[in-house]
N, C-alpha and C positions, 0 to 999 in steps of 0.2 A: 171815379175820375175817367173821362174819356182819354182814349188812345194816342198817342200823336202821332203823325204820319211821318214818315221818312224825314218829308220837307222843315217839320219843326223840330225835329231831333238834332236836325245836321250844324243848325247853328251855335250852339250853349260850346260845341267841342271847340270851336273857335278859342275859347275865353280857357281861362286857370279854371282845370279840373276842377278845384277845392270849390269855387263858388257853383257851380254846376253839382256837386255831387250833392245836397240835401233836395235838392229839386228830382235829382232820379232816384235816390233814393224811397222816395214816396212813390215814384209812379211804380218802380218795381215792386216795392213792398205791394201798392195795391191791386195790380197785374199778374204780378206770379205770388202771390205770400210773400215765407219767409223764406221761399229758396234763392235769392240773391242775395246779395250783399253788395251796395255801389258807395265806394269812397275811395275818397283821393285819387281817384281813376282807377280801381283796384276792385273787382267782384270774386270772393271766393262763394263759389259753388257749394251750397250746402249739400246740393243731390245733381250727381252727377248723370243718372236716368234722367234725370228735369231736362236735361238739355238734351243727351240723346233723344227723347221724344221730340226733343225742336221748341220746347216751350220759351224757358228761358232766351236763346240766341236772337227772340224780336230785338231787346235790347239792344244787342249787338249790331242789328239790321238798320236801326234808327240813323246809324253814318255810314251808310255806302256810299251813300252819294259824293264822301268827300272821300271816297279811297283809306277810311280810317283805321292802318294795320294793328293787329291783333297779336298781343304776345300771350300765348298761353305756355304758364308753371304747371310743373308737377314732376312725379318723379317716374322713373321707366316704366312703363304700363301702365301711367292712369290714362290713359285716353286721349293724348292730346290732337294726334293725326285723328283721332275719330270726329274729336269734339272740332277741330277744326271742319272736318270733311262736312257737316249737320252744319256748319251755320252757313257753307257754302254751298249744299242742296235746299237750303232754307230761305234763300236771298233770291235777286233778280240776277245772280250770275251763275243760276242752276246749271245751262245749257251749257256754259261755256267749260274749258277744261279748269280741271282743277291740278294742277303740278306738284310735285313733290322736290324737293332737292334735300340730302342728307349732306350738312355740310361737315361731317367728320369721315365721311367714306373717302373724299376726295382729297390730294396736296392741293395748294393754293393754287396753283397752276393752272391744273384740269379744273377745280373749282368756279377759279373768274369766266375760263370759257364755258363752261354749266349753265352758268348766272347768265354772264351777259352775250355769251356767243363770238364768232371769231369767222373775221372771212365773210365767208356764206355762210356760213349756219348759226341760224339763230339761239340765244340760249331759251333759256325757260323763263324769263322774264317775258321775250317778246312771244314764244310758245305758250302761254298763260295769257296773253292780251283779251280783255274782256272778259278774262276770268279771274283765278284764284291760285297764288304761288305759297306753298309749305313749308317754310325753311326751317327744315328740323335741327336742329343742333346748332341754336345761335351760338353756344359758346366757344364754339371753335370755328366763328368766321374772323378770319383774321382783319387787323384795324384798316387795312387799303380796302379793301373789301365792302368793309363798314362804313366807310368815306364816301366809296360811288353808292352802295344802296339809299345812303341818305340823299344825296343829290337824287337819286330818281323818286326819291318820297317827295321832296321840294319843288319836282316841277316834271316828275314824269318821265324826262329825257333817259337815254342811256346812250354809252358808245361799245361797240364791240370790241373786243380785244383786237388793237393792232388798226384798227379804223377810229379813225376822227369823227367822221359823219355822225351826227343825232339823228337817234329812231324815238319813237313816242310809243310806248304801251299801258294801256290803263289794265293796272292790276289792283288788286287787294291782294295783301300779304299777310300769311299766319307765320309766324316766328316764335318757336315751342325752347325750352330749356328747361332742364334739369336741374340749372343752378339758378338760386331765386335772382332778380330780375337786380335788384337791390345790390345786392353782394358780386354781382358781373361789374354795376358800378363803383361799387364800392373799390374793388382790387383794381381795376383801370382797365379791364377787359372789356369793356364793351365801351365806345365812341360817347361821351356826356349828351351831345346832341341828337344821336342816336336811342339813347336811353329816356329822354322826355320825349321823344317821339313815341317809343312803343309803348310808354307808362302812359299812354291815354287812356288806354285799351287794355286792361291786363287783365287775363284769368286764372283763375289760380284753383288746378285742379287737387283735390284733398286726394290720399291713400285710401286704396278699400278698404283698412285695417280699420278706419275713423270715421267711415259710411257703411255700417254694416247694414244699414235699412235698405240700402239702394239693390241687395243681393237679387230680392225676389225678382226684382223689375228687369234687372240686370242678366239673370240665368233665363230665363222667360225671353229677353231676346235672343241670345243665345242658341238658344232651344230652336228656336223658329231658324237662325240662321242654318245652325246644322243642319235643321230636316231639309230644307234648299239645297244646300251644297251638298247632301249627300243621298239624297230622296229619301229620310227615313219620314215618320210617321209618329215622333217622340210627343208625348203631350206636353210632358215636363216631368220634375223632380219630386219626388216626397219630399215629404216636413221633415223627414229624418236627415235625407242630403240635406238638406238648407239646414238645420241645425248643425251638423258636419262642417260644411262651409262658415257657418258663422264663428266656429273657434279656432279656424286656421290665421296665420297668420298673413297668406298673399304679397310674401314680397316683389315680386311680379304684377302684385295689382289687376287692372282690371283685364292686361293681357294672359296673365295666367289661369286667371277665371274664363276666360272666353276657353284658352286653348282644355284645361279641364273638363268642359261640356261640352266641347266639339271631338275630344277624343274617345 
């Protein structure tokens, strides 16, 4: 099955995910295997390496064109600032910045002006223009919050805190949580309109604990990043560590595995 290019991808997301999903369901299956999973707008990541290498994220890539934001599951250290980061060095908005906002560091306050900026200064929506904005911790943006991000998913616009004036920035937006996507709406935390918005898009990163294949691919970058950051010369791990690693249990996931081979 040939590839589809950006331009045929972008339109099926128009329509009810449900009739779109057996149609990508094929193309992924025949593109990557069996490391995807597409339904109901929903892809759990069988190998979490799949996507660090960039394989997987074409998927992903098939709707830039429509600005189609990305909510990635999982729980503290599987990856999701990573796996986010890989499909935004993977896409045509390499060059541009990529933004971070943690929205449980901030009161709501300091937050909206984060977001959306205040005065003169711009937040990180408009600092992120023609790139890629990280909203780590959807669960704790509060519902005013969630009111204006969705207005700027409808049409782009934003207003700075305390200014009337429409500014325009085109972003893509990664929107990560620890509580499943489902259960945000289920309790009435997260906006109903807001929540079929991200559920176009959803990835749902598994615990290292239930990917123990992904170790080798996983330590191996690792490996490589350490000798960078610290100019060693490491080849890698024996079969012994990797057997070591594979009966732990990683509750920390795949950030504890990083911080273990870089220390």
């Amino acid at each position: 099955m040939a590839e589809p290019s950006p331009e045929t991808m972008t339109t099926p997301w128009r329509r009810d995910p449900s009739e779109t999903a057996p149609a990508l369901q094929r193309w992924a299956e025949a593109t990557f295997g069996d490391g995807v999973q597409v339904g109901g707008g929903i892809r759990t990541l069988d190998s979490v390496s799949a996507l660090v290498d960039l394989g997987v994220s074409r998927v992903v890539l098939g709707t830039a064109a429509v600005r189609t934001p990305v909510c990635l599951e999982g729980e503290p250290g599987t990856g999701k600032s990573m796996v986010a980061r890989a499909i935004h060095l993977a896409g045509p908005r390499r060059e541009r910045p990529f933004v971070r906002v943690h929205c449980a560091a901030l009161p709501p306050a300091l937050l909206e002006v984060e977001l959306f900026g205040s005065g003169d200064l711009p937040g990180a929506l408009e600092r992120a223009d023609r790139g890629s904005l990280n909203l780590e911790g959807l669960e704790h943006l509060p519902h005013a919050l969630q009111v204006r991000l969705l207005w700027f998913f409808v049409n782009g616009h934003l207003e700075r805190a305390g200014d009337t004036s429409e500014r325009r920035a085109d972003v893509r937006v990664f929107a990560s949580t620890e509580t499943p996507l489902d259960e945000l709406a289920r309790t009435e935390r997260l906006h109903p309109d807001l929540f079929a918005r991200l559920d176009l898009l959803r990835l749902v990163l598994p615990p290292l604990r239930e990917r123990l294949e992904d170790l080798p691919s996983l330590v191996a970058q690792f490996v490589r990043d350490a000798n960078r950051e610290h100019r060693r010369r490491v080849s890698g791990v024996t079969p012994g560590v990797l057997d070591r690693f594979a009966h732990q249990r990683w509750p920390g996931n795949v950030r504890e595995l990083r911080d273990t081979v870089s220390s």
